[in-house]
N, C-alpha and C positions, 0 to 999 in steps of 0.2 A: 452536587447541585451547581449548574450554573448559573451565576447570579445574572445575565445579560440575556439569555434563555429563559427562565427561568423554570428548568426542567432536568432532571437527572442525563447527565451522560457521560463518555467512557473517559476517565485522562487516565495518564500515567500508562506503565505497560500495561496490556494485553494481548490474550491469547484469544485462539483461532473461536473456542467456545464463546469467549465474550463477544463476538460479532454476530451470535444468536443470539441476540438480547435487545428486548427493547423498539425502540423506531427502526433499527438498521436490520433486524431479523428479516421481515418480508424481503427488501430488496438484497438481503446477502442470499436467500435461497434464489429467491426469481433472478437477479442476474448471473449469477452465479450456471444456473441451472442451464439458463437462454442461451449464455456469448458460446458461441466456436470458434477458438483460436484457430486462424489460418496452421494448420499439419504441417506443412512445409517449414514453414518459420519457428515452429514450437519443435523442430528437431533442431532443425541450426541451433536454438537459444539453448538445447538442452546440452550441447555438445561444448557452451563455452560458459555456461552459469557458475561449474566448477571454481571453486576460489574465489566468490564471488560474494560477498557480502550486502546485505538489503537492510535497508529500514524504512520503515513506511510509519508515516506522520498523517492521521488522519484525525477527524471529527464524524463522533456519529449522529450527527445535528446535521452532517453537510449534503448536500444533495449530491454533488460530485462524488464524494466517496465512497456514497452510497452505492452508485454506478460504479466508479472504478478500481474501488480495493476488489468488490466480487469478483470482477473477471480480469484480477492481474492474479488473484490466490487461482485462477482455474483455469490458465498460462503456467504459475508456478507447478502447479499440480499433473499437470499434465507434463511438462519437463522432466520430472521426476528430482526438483532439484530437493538437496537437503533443508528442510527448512530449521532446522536449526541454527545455518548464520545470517537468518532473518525475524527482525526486533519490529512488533508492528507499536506505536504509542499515540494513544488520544490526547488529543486535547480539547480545551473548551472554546466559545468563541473567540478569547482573544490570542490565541493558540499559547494558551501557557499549559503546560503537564503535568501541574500538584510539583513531586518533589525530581521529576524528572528536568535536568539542565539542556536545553534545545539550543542554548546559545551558540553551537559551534557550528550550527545544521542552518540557520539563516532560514528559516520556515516564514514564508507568507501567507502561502495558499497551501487550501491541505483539498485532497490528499497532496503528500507529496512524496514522490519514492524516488529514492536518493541509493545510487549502487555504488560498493567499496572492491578496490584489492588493494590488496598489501595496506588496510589502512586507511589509504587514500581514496579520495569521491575520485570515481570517472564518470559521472554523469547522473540526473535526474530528471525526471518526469514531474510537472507540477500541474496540479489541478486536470486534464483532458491530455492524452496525446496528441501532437502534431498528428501523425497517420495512425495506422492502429497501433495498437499495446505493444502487441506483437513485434509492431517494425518499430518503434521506439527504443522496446527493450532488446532488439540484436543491435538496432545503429550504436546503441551505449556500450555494449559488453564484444563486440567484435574486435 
């Protein structure tokens, strides 16, 4: 429960199922269903995702992420990247994660999807991309 909500939502990690749950179910099938990732760009990204590490910080309270966790999973999905070295974790309004530690991740705005190699951030998407998903997530991983 979130006490500044005061409504059940997701913190801490989850998974792809838990995003069928709740307020975020309609808009994870409807957008989800709706966006078409530019083809062109979702081959480029697929060709450099490799070694490529994700975490996505969102809220399923948030109107943003409602829109844009769906159609960054159905860009990943269509890449064919491996999603197991990507961590998706909720938080509540005031973006804390139960016993999950965010402190290293500097989260303001959620969503926020934050890309790794070797470890290290090479860039993230906070809240809306600049242009689409698509060109945000090659500008970072190129």
């Amino acid at each position: 429960m979130d006490p500044d909500l005061d409504r059940e939502v997701l913190i801490e990690y989850i998974d792809r199922e838990g995003l069928y749950w709740g307020e975020f179910l309609e808009p994870m099938k409807s957008e989800y269903a709706s966006y078409v990732p530019g083809r062109a760009l979702t081959e480029k990204i697929a060709e450099k995702l490799d070694g490529t590490g994700i975490v996505i910080v969102l809220g399923t309270w948030c109107h943003d992420s409602k829109i844009q966790v769906p159609r960054f999973l159905r860009i990943i999905d269509e890449s064919g990247y491996d999603q197991s070295a990507m961590k998706m974790i909720g938080v509540d309004r005031s973006k804390k994660a139960g016993t999950v530690d965010l402190s290293d991740l500097d989260i303001e705005r959620v969503p926020t999807f934050i890309f790794f190699r070797d470890g290290e951030e090479i860039g993230r998407i906070v809240e809306s991309p600049e242009g689409t998903l698509e060109e945000d997530i090659y500008e970072i991983i190129q």
